[in-house]
C-alpha positions in Angstrom: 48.4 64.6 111.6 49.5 66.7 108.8 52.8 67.8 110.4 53.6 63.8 110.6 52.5 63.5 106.7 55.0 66.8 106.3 57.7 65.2 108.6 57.4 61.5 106.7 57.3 63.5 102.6 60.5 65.6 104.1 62.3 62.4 105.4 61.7 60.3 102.2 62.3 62.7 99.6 66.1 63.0 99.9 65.9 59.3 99.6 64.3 59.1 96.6 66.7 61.5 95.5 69.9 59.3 96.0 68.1 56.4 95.2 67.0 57.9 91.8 70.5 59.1 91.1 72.5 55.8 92.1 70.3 54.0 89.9 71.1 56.4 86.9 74.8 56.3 87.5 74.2 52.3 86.7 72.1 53.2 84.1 74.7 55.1 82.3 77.6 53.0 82.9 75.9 50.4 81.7 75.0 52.5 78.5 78.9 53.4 78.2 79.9 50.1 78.1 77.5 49.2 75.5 78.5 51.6 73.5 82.1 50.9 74.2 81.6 47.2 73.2 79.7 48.3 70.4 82.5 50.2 69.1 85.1 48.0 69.6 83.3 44.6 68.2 83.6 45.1 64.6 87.2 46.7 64.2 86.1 49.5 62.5 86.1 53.2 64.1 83.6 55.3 62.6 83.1 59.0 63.2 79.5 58.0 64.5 80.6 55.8 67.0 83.0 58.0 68.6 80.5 61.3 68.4 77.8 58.5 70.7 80.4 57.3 72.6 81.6 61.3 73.4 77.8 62.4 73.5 76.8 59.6 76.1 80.3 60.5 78.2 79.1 64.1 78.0 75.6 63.2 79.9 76.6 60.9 82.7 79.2 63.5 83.1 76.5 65.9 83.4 74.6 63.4 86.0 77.1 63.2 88.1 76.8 66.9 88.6 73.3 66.1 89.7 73.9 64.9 93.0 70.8 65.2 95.0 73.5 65.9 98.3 75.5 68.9 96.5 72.5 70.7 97.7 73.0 71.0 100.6 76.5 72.7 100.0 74.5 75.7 97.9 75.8 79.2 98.9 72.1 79.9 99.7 72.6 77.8 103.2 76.2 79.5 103.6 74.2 82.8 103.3 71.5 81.4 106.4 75.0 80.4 108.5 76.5 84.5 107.9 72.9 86.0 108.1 73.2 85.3 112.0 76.6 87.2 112.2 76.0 90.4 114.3 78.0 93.6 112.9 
């Protein structure tokens, strides 16, 4: 029984994963283009506006590096592949 719980947690994890990422790509578009609108509406450019506009560009930026599949592309696994490299 536990190896099925251990076999279901392992299968649904990685899902979670994506699932939680996708929705914060939305998220932050969503939040760019807010603040995009925001800073367009009035006419006015402030220096504010344009630091929250680069700030919030800087951390989807940063979420996108977060993809839950770029593990799987970790030199750690490449190291596994070579380990079974006779010499």
């Amino acid at each position: 029984m536990n190896e099925q719980q251990n076999s279901e947690v392992t299968t649904f994890l990685p899902v979670l994963q994506k699932g939680i990422w996708l929705f914060g790509i939305s998220a932050w578009i969503f939040g760019l283009t807010d603040r995009s609108i925001a800073l367009f509406a009035d006419g006015y450019l402030s220096a504010i506006d344009i630091v929250q506009l680069f700030t919030a560009s800087f951390f989807f930026i940063s979420w996108l590096f977060l993809n839950p599949y770029a593990i799987a592309r970790t030199p750690k696994n490449t190291q596994a592949k070579n380990s079974n490299i006779k010499i």
